[in-house]
PyMOL Python script that loads the backbone (N, CA, C, O; Angstrom):
from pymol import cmd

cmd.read_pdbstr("""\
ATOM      1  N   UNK A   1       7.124  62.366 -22.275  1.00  0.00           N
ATOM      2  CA  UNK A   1       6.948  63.081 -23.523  1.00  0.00           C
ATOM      3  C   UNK A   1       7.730  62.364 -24.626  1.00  0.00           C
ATOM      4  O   UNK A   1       8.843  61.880 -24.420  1.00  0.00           O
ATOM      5  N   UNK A   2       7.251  62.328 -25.522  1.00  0.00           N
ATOM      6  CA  UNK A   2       7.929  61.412 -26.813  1.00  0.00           C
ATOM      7  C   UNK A   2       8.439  62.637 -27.499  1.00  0.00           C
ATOM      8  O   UNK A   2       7.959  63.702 -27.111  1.00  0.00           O
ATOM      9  N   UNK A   3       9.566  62.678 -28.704  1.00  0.00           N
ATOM     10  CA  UNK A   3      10.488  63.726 -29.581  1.00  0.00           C
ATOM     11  C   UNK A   3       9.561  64.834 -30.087  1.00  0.00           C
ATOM     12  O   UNK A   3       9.961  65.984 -29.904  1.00  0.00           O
ATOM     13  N   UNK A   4       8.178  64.630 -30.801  1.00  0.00           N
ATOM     14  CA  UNK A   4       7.618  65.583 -30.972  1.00  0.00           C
ATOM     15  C   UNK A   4       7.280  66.554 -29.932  1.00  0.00           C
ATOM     16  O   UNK A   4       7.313  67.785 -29.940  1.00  0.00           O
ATOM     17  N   UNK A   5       6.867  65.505 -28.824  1.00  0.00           N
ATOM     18  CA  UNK A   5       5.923  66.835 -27.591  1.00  0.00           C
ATOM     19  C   UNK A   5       7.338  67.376 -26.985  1.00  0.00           C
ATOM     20  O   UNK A   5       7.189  68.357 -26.257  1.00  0.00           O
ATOM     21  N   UNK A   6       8.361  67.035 -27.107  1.00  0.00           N
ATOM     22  CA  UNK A   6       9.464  67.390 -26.705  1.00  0.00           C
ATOM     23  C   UNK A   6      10.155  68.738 -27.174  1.00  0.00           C
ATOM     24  O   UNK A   6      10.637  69.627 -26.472  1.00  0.00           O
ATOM     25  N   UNK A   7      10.069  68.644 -28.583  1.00  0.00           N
ATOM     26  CA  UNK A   7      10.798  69.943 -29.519  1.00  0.00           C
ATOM     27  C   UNK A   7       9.281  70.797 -29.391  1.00  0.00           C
ATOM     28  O   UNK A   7       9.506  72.000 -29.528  1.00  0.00           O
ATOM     29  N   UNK A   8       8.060  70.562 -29.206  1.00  0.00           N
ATOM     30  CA  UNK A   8       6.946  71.646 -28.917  1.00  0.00           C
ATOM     31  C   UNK A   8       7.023  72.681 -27.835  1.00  0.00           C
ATOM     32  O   UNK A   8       6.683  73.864 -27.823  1.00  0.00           O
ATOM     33  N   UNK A   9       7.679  71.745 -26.744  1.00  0.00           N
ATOM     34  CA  UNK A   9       7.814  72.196 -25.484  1.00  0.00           C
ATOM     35  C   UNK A   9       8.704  72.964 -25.747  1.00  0.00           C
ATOM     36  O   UNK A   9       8.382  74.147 -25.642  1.00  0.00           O
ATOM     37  N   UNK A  10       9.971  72.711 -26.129  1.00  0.00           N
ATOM     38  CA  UNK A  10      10.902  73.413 -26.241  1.00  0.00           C
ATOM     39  C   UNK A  10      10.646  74.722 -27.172  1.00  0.00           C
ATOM     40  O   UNK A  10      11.631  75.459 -27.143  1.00  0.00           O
ATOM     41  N   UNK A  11      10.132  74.959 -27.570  1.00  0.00           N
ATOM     42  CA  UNK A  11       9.569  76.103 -28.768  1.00  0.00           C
ATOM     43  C   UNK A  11       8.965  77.114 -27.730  1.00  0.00           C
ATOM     44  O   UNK A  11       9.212  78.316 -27.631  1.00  0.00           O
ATOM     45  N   UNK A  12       7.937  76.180 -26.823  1.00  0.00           N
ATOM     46  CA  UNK A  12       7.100  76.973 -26.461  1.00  0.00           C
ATOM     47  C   UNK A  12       7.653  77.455 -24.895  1.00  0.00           C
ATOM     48  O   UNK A  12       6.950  78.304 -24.348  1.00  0.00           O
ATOM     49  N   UNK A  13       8.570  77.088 -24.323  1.00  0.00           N
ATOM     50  CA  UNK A  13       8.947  77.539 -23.135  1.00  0.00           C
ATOM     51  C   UNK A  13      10.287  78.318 -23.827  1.00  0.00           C
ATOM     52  O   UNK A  13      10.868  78.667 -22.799  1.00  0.00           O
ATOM     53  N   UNK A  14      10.991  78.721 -24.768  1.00  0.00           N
ATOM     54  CA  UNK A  14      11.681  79.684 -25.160  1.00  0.00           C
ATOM     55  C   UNK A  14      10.810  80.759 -25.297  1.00  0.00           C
ATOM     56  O   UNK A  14      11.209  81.869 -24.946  1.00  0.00           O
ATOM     57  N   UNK A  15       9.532  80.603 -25.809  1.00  0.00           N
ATOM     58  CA  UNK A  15       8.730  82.187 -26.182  1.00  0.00           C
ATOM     59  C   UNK A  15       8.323  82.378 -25.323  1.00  0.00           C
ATOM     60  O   UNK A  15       7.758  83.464 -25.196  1.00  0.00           O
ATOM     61  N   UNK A  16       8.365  81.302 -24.040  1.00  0.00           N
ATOM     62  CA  UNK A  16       7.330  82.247 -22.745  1.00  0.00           C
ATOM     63  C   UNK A  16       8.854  83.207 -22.047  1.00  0.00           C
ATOM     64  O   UNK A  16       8.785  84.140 -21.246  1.00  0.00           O
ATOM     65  N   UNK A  17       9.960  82.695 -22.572  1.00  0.00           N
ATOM     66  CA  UNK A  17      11.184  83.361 -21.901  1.00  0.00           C
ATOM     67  C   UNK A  17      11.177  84.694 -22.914  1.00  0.00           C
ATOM     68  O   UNK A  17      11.740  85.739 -22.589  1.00  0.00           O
ATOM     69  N   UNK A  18      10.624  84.562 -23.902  1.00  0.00           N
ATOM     70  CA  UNK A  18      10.877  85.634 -24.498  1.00  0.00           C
ATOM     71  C   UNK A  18      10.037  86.906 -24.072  1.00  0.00           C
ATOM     72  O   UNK A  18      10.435  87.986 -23.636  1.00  0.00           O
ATOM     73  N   UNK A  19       8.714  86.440 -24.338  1.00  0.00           N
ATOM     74  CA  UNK A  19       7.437  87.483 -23.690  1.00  0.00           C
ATOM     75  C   UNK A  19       7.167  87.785 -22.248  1.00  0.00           C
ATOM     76  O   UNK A  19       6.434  88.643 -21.756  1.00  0.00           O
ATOM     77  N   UNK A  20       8.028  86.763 -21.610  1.00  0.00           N
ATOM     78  CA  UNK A  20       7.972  87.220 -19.966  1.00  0.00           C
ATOM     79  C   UNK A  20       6.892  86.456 -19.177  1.00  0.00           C
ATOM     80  O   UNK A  20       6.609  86.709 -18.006  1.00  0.00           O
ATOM     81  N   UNK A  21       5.977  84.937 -20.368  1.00  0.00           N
ATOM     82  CA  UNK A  21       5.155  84.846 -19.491  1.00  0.00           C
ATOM     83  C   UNK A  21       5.857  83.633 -18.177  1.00  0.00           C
ATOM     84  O   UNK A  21       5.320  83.256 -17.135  1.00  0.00           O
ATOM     85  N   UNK A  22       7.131  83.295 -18.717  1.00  0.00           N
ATOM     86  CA  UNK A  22       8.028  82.196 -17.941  1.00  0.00           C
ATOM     87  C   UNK A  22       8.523  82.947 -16.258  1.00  0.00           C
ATOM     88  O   UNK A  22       8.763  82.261 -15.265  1.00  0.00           O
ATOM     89  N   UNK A  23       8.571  84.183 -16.297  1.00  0.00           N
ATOM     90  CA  UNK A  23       8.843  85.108 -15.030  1.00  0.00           C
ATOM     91  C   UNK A  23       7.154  85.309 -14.290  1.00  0.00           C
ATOM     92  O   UNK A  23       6.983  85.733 -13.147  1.00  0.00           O
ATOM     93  N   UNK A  24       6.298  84.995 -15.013  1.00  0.00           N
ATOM     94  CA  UNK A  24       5.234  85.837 -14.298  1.00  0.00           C
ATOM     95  C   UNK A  24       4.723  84.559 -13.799  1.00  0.00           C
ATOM     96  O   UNK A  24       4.374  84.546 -12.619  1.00  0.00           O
ATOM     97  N   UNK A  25       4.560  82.919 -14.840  1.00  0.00           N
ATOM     98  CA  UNK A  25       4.220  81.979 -14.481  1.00  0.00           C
ATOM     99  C   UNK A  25       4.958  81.405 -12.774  1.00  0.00           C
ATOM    100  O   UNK A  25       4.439  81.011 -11.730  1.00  0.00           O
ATOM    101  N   UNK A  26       6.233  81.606 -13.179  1.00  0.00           N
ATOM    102  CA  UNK A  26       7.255  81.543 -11.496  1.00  0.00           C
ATOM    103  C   UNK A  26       6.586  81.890 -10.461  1.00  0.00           C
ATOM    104  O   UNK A  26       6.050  81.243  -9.561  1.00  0.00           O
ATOM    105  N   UNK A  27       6.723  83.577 -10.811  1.00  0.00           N
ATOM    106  CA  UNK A  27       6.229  84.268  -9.339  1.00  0.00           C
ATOM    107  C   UNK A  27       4.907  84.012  -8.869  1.00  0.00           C
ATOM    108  O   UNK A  27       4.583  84.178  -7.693  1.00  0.00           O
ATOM    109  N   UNK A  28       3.984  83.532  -9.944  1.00  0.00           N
ATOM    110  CA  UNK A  28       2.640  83.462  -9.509  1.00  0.00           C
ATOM    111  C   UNK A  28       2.823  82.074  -8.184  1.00  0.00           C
ATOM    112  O   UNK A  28       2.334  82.086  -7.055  1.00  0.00           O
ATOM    113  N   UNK A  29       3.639  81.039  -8.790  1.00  0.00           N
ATOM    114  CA  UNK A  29       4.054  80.027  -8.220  1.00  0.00           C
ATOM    115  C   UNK A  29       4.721  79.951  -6.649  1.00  0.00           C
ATOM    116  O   UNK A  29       4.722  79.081  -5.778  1.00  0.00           O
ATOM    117  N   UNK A  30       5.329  81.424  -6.762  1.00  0.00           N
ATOM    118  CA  UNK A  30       5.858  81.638  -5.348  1.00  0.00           C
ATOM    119  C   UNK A  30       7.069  81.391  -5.579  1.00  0.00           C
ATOM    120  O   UNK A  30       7.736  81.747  -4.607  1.00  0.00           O
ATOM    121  N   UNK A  31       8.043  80.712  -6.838  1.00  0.00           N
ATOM    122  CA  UNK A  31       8.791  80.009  -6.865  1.00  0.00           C
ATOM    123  C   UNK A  31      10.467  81.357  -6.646  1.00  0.00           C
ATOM    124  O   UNK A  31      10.033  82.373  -6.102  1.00  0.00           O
ATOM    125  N   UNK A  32      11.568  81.450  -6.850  1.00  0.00           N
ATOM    126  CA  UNK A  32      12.640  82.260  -6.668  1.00  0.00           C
ATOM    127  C   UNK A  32      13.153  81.328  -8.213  1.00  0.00           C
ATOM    128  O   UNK A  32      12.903  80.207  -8.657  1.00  0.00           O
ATOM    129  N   UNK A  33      13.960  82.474  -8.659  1.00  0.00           N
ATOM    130  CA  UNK A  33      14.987  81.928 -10.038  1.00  0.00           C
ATOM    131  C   UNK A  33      15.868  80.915  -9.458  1.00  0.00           C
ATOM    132  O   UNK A  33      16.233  80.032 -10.234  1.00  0.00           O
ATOM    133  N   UNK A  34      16.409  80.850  -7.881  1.00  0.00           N
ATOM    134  CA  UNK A  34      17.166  79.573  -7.633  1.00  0.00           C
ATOM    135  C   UNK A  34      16.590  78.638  -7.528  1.00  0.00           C
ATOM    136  O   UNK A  34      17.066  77.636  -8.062  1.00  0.00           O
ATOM    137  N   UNK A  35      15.302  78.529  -6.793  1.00  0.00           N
ATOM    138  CA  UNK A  35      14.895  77.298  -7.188  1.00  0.00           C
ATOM    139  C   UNK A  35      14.492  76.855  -7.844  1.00  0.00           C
ATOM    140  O   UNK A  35      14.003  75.764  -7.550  1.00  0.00           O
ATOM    141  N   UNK A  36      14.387  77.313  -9.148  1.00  0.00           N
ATOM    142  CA  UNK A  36      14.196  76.853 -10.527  1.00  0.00           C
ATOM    143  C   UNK A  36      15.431  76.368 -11.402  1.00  0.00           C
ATOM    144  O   UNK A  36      15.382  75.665 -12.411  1.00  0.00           O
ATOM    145  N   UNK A  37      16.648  76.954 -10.725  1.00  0.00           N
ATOM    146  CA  UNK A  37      17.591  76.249 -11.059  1.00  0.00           C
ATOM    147  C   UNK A  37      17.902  74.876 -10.601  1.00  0.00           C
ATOM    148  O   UNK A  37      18.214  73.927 -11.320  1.00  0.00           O
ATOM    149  N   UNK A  38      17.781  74.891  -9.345  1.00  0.00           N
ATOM    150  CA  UNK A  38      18.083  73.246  -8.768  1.00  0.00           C
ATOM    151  C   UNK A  38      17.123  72.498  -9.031  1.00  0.00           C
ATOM    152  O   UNK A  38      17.438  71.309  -8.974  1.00  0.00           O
ATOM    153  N   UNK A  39      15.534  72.792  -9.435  1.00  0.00           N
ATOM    154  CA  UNK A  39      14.778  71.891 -10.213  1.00  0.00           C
ATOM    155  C   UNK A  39      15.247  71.715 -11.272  1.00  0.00           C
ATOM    156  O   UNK A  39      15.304  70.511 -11.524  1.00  0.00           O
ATOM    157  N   UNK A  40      15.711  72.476 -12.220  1.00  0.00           N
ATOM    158  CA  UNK A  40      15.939  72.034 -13.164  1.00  0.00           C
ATOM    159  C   UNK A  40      17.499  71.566 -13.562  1.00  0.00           C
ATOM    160  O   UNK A  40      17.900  71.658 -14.723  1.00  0.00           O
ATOM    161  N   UNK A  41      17.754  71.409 -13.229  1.00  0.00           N
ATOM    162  CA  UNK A  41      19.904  71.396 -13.103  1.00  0.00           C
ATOM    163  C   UNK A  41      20.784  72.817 -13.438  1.00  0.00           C
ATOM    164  O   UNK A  41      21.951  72.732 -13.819  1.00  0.00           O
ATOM    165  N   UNK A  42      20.097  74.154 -13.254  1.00  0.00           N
ATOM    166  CA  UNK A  42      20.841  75.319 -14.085  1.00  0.00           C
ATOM    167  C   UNK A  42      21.688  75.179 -13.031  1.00  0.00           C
ATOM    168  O   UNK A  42      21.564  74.579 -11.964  1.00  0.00           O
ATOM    169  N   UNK A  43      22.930  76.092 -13.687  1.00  0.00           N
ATOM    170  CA  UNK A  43      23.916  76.693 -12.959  1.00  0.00           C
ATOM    171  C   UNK A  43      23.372  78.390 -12.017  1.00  0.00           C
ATOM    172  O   UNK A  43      22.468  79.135 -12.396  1.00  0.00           O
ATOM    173  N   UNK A  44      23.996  78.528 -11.143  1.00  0.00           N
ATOM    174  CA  UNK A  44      23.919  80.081 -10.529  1.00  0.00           C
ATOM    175  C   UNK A  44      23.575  80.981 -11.365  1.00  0.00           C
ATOM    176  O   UNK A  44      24.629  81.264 -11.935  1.00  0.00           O
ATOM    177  N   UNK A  45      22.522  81.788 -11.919  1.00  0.00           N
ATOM    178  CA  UNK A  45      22.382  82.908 -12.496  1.00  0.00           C
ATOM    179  C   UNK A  45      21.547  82.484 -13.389  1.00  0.00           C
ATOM    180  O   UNK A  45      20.709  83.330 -13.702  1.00  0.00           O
ATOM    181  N   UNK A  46      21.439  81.154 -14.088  1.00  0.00           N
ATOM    182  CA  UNK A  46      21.282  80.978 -15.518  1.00  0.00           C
ATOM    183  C   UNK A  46      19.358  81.174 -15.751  1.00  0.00           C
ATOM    184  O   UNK A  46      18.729  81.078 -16.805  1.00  0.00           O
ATOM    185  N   UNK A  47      18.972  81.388 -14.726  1.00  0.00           N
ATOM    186  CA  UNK A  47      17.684  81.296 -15.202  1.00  0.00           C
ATOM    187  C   UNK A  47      17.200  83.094 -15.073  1.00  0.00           C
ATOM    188  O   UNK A  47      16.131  83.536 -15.495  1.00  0.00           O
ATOM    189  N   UNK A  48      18.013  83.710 -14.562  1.00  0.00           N
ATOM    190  CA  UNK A  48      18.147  85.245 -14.934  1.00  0.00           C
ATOM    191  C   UNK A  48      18.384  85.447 -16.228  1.00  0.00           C
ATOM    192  O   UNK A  48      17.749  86.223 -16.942  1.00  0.00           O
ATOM    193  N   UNK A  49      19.449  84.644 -16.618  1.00  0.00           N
ATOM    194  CA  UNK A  49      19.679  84.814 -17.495  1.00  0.00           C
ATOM    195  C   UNK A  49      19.497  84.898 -18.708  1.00  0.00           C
ATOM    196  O   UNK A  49      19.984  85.641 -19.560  1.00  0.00           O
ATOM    197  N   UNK A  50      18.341  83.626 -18.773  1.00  0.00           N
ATOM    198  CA  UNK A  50      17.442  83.002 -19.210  1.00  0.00           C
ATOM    199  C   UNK A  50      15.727  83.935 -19.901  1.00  0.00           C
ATOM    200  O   UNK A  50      15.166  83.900 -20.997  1.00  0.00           O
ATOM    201  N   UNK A  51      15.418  84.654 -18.609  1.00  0.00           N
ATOM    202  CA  UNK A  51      14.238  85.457 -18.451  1.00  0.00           C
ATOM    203  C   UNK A  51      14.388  87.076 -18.494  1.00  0.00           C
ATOM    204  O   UNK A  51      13.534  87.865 -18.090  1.00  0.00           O
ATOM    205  N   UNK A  52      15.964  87.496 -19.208  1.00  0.00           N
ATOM    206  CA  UNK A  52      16.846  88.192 -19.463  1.00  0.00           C
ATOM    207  C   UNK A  52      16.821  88.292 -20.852  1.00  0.00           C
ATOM    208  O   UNK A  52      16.923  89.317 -21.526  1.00  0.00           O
ATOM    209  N   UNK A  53      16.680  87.155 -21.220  1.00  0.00           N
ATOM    210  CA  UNK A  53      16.992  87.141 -22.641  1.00  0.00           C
ATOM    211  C   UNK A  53      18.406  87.151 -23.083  1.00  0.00           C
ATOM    212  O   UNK A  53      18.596  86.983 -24.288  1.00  0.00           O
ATOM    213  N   UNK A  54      19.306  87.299 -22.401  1.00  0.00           N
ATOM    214  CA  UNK A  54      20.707  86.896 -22.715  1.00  0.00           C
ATOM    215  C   UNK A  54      20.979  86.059 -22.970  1.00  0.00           C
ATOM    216  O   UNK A  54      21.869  85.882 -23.802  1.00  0.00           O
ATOM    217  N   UNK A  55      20.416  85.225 -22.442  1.00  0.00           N
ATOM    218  CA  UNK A  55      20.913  83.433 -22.530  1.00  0.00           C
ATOM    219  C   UNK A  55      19.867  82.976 -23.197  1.00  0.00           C
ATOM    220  O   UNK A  55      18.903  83.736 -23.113  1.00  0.00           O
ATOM    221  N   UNK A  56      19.553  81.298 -24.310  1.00  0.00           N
ATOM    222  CA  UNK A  56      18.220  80.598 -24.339  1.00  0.00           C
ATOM    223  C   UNK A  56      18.898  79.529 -24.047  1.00  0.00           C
ATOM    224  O   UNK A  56      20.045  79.308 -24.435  1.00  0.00           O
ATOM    225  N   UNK A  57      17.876  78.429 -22.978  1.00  0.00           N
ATOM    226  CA  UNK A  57      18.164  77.596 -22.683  1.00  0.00           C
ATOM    227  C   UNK A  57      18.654  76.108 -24.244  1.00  0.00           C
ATOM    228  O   UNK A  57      18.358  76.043 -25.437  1.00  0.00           O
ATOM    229  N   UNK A  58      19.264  75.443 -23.555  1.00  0.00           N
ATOM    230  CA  UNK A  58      19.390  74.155 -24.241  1.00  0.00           C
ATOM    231  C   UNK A  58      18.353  73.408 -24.450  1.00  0.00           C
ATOM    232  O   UNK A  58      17.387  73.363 -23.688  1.00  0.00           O
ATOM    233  N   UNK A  59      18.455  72.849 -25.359  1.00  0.00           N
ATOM    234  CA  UNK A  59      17.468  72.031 -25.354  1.00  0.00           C
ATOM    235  C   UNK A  59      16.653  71.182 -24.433  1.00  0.00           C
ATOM    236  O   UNK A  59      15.425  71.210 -24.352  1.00  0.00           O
ATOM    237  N   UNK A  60      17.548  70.349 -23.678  1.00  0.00           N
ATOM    238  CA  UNK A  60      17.691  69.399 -22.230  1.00  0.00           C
ATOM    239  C   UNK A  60      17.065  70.127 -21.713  1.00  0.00           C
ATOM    240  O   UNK A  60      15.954  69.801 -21.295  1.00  0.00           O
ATOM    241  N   UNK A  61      17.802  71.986 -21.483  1.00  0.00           N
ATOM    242  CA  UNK A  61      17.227  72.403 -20.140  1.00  0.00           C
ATOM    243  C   UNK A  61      15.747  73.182 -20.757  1.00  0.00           C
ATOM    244  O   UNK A  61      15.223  73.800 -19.831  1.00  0.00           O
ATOM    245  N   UNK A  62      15.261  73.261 -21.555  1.00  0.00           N
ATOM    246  CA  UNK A  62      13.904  73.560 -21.761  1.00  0.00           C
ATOM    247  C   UNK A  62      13.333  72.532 -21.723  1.00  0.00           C
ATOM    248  O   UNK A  62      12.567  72.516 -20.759  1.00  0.00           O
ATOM    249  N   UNK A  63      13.309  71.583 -22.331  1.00  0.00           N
ATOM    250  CA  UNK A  63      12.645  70.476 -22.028  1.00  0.00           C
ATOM    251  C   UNK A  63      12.279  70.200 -20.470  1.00  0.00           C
ATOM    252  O   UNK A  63      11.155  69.739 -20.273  1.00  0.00           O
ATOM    253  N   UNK A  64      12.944  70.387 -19.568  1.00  0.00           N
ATOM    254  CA  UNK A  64      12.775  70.345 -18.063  1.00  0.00           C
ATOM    255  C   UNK A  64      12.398  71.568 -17.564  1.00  0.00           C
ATOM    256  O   UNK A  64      11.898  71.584 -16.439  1.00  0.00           O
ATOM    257  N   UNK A  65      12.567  72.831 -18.311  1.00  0.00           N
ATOM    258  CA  UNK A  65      11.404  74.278 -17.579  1.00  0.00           C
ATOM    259  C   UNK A  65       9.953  74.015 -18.482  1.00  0.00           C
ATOM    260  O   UNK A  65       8.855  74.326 -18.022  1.00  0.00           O
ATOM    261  N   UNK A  66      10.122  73.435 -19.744  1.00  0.00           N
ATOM    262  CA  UNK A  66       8.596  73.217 -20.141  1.00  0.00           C
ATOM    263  C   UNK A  66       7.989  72.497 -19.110  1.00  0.00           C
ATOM    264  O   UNK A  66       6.920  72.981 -18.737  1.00  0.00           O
ATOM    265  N   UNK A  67       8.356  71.490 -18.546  1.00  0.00           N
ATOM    266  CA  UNK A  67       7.866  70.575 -17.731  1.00  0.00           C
ATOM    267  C   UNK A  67       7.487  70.741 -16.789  1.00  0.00           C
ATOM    268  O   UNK A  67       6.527  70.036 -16.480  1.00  0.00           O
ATOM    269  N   UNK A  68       8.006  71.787 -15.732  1.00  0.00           N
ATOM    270  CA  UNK A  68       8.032  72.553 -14.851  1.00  0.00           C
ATOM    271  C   UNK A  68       6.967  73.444 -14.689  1.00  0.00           C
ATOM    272  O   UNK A  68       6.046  73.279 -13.889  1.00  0.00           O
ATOM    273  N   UNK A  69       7.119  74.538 -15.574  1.00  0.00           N
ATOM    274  CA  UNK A  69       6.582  75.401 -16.171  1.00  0.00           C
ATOM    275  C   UNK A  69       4.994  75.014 -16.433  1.00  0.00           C
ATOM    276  O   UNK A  69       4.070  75.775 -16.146  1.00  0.00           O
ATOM    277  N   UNK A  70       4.821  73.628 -17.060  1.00  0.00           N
ATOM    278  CA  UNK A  70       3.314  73.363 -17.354  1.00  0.00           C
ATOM    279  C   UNK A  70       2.994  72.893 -16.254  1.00  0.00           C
ATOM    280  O   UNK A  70       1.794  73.166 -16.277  1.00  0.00           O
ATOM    281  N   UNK A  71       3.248  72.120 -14.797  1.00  0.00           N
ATOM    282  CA  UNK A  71       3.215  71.786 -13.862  1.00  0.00           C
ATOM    283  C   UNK A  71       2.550  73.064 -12.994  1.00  0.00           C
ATOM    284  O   UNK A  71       1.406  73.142 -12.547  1.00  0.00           O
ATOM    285  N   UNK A  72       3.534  73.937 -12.913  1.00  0.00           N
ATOM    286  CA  UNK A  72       3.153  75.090 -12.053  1.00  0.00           C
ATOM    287  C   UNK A  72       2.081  76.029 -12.630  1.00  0.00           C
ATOM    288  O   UNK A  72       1.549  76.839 -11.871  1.00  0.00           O
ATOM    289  N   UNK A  73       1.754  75.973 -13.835  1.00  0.00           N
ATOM    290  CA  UNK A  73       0.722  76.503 -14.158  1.00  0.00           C
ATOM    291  C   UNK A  73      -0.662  76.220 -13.801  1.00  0.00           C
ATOM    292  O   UNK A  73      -1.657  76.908 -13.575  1.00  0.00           O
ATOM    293  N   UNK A  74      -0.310  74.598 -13.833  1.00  0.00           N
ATOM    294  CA  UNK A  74      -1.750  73.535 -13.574  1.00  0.00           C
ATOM    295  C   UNK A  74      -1.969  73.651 -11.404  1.00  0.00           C
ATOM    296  O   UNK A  74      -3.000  73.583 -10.735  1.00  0.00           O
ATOM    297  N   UNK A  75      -1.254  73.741 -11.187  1.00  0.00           N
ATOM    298  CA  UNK A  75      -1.425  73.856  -9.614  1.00  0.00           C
ATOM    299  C   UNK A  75      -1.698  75.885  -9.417  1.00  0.00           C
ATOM    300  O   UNK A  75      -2.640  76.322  -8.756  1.00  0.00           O
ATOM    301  N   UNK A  76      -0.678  76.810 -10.130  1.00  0.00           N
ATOM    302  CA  UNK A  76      -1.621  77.801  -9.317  1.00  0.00           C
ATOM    303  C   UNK A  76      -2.661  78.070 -10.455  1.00  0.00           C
ATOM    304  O   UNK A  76      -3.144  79.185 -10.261  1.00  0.00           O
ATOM    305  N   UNK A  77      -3.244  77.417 -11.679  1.00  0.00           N
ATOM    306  CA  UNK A  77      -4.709  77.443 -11.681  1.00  0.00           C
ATOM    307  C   UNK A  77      -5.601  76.975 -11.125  1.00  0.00           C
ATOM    308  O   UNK A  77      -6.694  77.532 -11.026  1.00  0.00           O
ATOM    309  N   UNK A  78      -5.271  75.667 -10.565  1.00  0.00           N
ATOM    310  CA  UNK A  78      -5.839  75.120  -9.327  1.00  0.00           C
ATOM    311  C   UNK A  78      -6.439  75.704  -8.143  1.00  0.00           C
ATOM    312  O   UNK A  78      -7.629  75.627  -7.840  1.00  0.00           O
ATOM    313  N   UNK A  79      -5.484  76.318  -7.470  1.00  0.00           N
ATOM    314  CA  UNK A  79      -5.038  77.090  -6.524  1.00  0.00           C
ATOM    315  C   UNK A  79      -5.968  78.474  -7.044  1.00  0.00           C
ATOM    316  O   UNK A  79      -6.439  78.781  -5.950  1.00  0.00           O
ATOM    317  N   UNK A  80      -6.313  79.104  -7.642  1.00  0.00           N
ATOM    318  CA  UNK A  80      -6.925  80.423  -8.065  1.00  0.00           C
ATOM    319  C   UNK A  80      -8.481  79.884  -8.910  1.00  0.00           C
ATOM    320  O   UNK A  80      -9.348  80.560  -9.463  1.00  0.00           O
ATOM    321  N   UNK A  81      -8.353  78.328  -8.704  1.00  0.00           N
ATOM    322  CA  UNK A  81      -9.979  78.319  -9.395  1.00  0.00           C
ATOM    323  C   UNK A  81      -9.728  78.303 -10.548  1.00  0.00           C
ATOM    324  O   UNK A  81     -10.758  77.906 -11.092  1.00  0.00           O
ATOM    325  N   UNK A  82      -9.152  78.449 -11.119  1.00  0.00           N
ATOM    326  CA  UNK A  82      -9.162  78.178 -13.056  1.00  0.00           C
ATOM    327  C   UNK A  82      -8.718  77.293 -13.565  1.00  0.00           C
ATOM    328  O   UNK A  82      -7.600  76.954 -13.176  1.00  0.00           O
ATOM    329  N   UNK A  83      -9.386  76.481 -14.693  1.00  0.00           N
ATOM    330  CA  UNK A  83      -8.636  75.357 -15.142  1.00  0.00           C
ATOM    331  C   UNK A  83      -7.490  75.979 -16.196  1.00  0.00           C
ATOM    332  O   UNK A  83      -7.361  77.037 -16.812  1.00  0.00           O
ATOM    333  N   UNK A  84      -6.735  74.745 -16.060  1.00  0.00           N
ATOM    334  CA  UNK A  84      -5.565  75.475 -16.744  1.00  0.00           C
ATOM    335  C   UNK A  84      -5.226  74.968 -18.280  1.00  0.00           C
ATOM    336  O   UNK A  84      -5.489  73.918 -18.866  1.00  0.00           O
ATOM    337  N   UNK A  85      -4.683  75.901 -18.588  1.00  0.00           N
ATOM    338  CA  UNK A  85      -4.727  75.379 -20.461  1.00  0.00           C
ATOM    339  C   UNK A  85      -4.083  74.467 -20.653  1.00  0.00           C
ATOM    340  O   UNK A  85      -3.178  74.235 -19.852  1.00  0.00           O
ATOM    341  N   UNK A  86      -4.271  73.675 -21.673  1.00  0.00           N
ATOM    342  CA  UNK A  86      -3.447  72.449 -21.904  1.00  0.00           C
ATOM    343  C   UNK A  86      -3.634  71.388 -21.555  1.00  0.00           C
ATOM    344  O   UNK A  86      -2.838  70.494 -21.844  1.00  0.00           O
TER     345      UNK A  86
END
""", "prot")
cmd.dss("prot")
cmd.show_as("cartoon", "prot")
cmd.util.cbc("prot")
cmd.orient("prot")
């Protein structure tokens, strides 16, 4: 991703933390909040924390749940028959 698709991502994986679609995209995935931490480098808690709304990630670390995040979308649309947006 080059600086623009970078700060997009980052925009847009804060509002899916905001609206909840970053928790629903996970579970559809099968995935647990820890292992979304050790994919992505969080500390213990932080992606509760995160999908909590207490916390918003850093920059760095959105940049690596956007990434994530659009990844796992594209496999369980896969996985369920739908192409996936984006």
């Amino acid at each position: 991703m080059d600086a623009v698709e970078d700060a997009l991502a980052v925009i847009r994986v804060r509002s899916w933390l905001r609206d909840g679609t970053a928790r629903a995209v996970r579970t559809r995935a099968g995935l647990s909040q820890a292992a979304v931490e050790r994919a992505v480098g969080a500390s213990a808690g932080q992606v509760a924390r995160w999908e909590s709304g207490r916390n918003a990630p850093g920059y760095a670390s959105a940049v690596r749940l956007a990434r994530l995040y659009g990844e796992l979308e594209k496999i369980t649309a896969e996985k369920e028959g739908a192409p996936a947006d984006g």
